[in-house]
C-alpha positions in Angstrom: 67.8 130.3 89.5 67.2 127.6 92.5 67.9 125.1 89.2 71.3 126.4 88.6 72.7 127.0 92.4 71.8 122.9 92.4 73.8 121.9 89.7 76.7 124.3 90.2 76.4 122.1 94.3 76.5 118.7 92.6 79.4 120.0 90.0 81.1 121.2 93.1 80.6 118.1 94.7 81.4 115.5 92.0 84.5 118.0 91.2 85.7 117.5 95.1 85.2 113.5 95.5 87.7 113.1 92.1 90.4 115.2 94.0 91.6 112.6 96.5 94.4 110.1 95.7 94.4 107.2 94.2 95.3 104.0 95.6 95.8 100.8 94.1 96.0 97.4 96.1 95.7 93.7 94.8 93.4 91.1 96.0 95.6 88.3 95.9 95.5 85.6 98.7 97.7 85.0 100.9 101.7 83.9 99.7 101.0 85.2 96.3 102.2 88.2 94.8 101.3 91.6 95.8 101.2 95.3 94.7 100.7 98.8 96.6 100.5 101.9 94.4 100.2 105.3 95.6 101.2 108.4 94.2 104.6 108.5 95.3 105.5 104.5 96.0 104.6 101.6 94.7 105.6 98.4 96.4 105.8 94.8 95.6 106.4 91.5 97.2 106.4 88.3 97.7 105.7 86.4 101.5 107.1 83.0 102.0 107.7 80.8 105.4 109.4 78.1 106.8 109.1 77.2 110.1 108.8 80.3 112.6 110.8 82.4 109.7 108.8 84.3 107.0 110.8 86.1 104.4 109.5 89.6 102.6 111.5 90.1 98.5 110.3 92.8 96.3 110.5 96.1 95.5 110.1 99.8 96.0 109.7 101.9 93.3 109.9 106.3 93.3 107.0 107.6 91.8 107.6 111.0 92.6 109.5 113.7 90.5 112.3 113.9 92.7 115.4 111.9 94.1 113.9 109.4 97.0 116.3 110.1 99.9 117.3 107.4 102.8 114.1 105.4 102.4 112.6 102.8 105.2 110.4 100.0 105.0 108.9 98.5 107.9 106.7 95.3 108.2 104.9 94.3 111.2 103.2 90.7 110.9 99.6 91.2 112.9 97.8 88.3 114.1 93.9 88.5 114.0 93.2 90.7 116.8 95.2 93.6 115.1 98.4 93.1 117.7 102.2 93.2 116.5 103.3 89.8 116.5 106.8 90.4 115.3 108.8 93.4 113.3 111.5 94.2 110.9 112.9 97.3 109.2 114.6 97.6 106.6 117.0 100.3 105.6 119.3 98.7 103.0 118.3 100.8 100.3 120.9 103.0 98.1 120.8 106.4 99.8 118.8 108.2 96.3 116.5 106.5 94.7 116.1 108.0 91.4 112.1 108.9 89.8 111.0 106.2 88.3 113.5 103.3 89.8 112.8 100.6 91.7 115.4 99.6 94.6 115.1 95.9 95.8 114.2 94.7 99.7 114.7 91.5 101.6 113.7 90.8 105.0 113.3 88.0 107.4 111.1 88.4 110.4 111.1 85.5 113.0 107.6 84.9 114.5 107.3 83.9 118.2 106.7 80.0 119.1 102.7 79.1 118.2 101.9 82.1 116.8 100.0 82.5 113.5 100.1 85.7 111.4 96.7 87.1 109.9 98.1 90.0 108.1 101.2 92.6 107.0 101.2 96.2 108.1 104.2 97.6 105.9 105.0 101.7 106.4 107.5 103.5 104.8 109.7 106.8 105.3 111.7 108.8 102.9 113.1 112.4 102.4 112.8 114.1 98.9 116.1 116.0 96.9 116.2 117.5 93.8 119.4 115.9 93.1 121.8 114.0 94.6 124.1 115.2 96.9 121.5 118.1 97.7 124.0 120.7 99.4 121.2 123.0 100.5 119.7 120.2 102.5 117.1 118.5 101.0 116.1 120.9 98.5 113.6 123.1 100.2 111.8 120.4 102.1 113.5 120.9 105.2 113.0 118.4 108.2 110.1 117.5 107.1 110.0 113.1 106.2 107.7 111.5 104.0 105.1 108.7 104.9 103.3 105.9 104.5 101.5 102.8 105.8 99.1 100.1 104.5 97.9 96.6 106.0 98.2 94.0 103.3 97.9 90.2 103.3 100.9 88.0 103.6 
């Protein structure tokens, strides 16, 4: 009896540590490409500078079932301490994002005099619809946003 109440544990246990999500992230070094992959977004880009000026391309792609709704990406460029050395949103996205489609981003984010960045913090916001235009709101999700951040290299 004592045999089985400790296997039916470790089942229990090895069944709970498989339940949380899954995140993928590259290892790429600095200036190279990069990927972020959750279970709703998966983002891409590429980090270039020149001068004081370094510019963010890539791409946000809906993993979810449903229409991605006014979606935000934000980058913050931290320098080795962990502090904000400089910010940018973007919002230029097409107001639904289809499941499954990727919508481009572009950003330029001007660094302050003698500063040297260490790493990216990007976080994103969206809203969820069934279809677009939802004309119940946004389908049964209410006021409630969707979220995300991740710290990244450059």
């Amino acid at each position: 009896m004592r045999l089985r109440s400790i296997t039916f544990f470790l089942l229990l246990l090895a069944t709970a540590a498989c339940s949380a999500n899954r995140i993928e992230f590259d290892a790429n070094p600095p200036y190279a490409p990069h990927f972020y992959r959750k279970f709703d977004v998966e983002v891409t880009w590429q980090a270039s500078r020149t001068g004081r000026d370094i510019s963010l391309t890539g791409t946000v792609t809906n993993l979810r079932d449903q229409f991605m709704c006014e979606l935000d990406l934000t980058a913050r460029l931290l320098n080795e301490k962990g502090d904000v050395l400089a910010e940018e949103t973007f919002t230029g996205f097409p107001r639904f994002i289809p499941s499954g489609k990727a919508a481009p981003f572009n950003m330029k984010i001007r660094l302050p005099e003698g500063s040297a960045p260490a790493r990216l913090r990007l976080s994103y916001a969206y809203w969820l619809a069934d279809e677009p235009p939802s004309f119940l709101g946004y389908a049964g999700y209410g006021d409630i946003p969707h979220f995300g951040n991740f710290y990244a290299p450059l």
